[in-house]
TIVO-2410 file (N, C-alpha, C; in nm, 3 decimals):
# residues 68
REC num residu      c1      c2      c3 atome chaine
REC   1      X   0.600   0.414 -20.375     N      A
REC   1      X   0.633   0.541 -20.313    CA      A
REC   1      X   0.580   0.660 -20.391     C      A
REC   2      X   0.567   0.680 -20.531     N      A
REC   2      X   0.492   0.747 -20.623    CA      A
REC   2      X   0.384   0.771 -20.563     C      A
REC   3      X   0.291   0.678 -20.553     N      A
REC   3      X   0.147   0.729 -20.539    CA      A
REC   3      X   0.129   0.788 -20.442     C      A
REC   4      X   0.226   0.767 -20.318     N      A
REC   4      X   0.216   0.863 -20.197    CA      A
REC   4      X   0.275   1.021 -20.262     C      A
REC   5      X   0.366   1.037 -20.285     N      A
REC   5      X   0.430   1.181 -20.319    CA      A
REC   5      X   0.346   1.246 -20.448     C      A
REC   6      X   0.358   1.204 -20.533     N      A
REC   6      X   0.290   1.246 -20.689    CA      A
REC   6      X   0.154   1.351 -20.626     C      A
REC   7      X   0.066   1.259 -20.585     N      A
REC   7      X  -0.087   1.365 -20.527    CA      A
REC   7      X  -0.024   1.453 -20.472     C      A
REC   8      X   0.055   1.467 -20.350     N      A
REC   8      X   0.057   1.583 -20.301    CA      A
REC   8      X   0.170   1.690 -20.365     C      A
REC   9      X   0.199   1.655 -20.458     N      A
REC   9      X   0.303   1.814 -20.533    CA      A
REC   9      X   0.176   1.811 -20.664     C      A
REC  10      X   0.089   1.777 -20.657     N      A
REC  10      X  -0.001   1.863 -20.798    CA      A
REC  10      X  -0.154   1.880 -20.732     C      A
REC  11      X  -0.183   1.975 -20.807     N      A
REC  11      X  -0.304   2.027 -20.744    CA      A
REC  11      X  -0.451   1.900 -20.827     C      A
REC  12      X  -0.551   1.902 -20.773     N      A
REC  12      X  -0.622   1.828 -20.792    CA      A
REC  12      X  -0.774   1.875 -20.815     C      A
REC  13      X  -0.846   1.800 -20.907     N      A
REC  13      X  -0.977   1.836 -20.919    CA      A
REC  13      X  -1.076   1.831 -20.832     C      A
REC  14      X  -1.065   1.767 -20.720     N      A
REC  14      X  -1.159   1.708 -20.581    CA      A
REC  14      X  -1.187   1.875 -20.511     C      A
REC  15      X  -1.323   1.849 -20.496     N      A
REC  15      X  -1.347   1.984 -20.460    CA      A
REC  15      X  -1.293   1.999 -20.283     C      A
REC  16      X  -1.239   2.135 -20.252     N      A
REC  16      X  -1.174   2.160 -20.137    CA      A
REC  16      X  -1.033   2.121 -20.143     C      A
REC  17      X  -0.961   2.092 -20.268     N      A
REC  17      X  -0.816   2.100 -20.290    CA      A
REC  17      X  -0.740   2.134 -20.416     C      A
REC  18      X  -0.645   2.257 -20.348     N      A
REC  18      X  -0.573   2.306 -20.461    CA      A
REC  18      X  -0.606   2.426 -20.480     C      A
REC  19      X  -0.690   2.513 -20.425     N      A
REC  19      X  -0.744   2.620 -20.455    CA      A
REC  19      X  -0.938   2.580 -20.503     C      A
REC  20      X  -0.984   2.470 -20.532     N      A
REC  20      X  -1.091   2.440 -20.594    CA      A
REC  20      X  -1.206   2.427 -20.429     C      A
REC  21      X  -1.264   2.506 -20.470     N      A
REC  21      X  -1.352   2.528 -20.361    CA      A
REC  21      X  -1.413   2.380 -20.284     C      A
REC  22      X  -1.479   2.371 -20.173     N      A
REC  22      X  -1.567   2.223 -20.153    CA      A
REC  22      X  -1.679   2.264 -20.183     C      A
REC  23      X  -1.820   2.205 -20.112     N      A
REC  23      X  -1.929   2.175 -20.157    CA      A
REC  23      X  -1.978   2.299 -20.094     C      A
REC  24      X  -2.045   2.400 -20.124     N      A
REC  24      X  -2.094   2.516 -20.007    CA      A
REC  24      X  -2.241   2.530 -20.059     C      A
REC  25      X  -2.285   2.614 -20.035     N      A
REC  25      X  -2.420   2.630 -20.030    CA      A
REC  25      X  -2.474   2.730 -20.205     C      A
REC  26      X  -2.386   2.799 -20.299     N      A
REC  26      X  -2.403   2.821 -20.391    CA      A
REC  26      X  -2.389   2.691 -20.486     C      A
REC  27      X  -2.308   2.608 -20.446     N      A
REC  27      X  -2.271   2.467 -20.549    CA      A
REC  27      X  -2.401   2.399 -20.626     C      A
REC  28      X  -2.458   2.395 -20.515     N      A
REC  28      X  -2.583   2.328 -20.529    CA      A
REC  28      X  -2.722   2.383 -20.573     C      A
REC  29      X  -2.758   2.372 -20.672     N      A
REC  29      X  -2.914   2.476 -20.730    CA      A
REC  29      X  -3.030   2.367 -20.665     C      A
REC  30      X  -3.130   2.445 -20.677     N      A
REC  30      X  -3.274   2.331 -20.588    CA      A
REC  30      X  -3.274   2.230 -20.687     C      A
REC  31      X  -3.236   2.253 -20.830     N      A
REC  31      X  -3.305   2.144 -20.898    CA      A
REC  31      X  -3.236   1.991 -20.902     C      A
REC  32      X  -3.067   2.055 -20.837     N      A
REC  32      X  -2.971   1.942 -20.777    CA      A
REC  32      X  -2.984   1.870 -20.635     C      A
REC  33      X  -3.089   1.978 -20.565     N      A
REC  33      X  -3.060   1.906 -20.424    CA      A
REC  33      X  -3.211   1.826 -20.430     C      A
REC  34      X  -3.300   1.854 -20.544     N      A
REC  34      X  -3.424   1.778 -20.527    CA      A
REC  34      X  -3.401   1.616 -20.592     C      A
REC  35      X  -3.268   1.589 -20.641     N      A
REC  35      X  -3.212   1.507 -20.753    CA      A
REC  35      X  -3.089   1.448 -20.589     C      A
REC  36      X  -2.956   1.535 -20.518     N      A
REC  36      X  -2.925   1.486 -20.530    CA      A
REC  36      X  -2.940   1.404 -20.357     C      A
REC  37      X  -2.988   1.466 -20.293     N      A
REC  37      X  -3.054   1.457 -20.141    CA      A
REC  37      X  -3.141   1.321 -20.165     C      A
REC  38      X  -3.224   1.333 -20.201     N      A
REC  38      X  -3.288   1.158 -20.220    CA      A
REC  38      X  -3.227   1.041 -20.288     C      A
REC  39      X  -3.143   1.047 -20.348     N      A
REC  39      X  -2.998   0.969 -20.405    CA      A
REC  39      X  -2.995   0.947 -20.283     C      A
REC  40      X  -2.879   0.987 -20.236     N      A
REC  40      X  -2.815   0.972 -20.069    CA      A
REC  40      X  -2.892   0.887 -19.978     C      A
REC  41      X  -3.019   0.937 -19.946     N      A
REC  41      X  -3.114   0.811 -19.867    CA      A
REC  41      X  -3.153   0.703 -19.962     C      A
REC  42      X  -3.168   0.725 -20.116     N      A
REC  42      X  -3.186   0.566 -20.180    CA      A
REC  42      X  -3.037   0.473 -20.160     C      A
REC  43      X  -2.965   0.511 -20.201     N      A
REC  43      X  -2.860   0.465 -20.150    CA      A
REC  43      X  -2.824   0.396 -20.005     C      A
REC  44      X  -2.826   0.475 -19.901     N      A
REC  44      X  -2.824   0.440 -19.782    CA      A
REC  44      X  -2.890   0.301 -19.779     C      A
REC  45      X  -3.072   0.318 -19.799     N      A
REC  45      X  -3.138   0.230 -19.811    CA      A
REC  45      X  -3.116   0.093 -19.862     C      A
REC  46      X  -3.115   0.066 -19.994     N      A
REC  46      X  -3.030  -0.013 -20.062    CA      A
REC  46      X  -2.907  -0.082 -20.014     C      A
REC  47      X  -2.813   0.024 -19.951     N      A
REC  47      X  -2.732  -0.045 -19.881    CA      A
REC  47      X  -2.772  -0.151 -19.728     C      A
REC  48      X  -2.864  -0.095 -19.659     N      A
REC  48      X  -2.966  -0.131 -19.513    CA      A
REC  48      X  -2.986  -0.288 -19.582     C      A
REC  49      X  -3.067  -0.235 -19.710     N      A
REC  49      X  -3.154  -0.359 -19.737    CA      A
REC  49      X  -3.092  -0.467 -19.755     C      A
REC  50      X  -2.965  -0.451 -19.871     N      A
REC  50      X  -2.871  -0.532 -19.879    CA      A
REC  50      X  -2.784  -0.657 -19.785     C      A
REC  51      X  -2.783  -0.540 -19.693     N      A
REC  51      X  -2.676  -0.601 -19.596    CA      A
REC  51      X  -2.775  -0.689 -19.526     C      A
REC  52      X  -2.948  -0.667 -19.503     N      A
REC  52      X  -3.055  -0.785 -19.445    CA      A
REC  52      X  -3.076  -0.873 -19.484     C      A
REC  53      X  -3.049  -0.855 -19.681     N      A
REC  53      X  -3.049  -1.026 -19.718    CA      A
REC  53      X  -2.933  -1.109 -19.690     C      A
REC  54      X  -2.789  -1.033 -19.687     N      A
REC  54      X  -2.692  -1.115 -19.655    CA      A
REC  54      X  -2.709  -1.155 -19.528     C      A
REC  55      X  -2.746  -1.121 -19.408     N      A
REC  55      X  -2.780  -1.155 -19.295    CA      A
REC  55      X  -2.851  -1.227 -19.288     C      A
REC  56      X  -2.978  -1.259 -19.328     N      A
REC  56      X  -3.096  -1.352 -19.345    CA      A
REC  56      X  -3.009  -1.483 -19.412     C      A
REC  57      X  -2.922  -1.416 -19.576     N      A
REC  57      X  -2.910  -1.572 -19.593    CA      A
REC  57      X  -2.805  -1.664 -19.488     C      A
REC  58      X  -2.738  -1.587 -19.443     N      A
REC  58      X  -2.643  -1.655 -19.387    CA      A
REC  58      X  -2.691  -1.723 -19.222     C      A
REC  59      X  -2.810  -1.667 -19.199     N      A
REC  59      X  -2.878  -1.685 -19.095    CA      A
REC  59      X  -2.954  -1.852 -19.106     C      A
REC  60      X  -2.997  -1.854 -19.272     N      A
REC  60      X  -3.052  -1.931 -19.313    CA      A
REC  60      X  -2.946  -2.056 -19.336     C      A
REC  61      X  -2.803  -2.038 -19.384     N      A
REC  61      X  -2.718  -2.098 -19.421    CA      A
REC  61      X  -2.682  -2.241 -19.254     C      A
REC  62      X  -2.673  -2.060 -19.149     N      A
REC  62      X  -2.639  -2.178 -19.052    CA      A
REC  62      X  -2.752  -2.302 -19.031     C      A
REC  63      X  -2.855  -2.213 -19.030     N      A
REC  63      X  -3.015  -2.344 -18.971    CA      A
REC  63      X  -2.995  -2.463 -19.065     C      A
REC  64      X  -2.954  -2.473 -19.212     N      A
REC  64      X  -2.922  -2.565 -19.266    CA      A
REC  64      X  -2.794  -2.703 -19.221     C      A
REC  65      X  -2.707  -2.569 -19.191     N      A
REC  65      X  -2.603  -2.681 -19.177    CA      A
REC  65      X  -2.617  -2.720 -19.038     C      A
REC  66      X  -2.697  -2.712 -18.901     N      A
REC  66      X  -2.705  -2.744 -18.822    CA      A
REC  66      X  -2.860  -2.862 -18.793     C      A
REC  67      X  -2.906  -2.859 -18.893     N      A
REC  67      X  -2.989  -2.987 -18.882    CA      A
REC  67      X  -2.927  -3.070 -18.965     C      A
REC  68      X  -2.812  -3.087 -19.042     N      A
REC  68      X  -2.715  -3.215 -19.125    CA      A
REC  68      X  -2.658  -3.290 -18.961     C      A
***
């Protein structure tokens, strides 16, 4: 029951709570969004790619167990 009540009676570091601003358009300098904007799509990516080998292997897993 703590972890529900505790967060909401203290203010918090997460930007957009407590008075602490969110992400706006001063936050960010070019030399962060040239850093952190292509993060975000490597990521994404990585994740895409990921999830094709688990698909493939398991794709591969069934063709195995269906010629036993």
């Amino acid at each position: 029951p703590l972890i529900f009540v505790i967060p909401r009676l203290t203010d918090s570091l997460h930007p957009g709570n407590g008075g602490n601003p969110a992400i706006g358009s001063e936050d960010l300098d070019n030399t962060m969004r040239l850093v952190f904007y292509p993060a975000v799509i490597g990521w994404t990516l990585i994740g895409y790619w990921i999830s094709q080998l688990l698909w493939r292997i398991n794709r591969l897993r069934e063709r195995l167990l269906d010629e036993e």
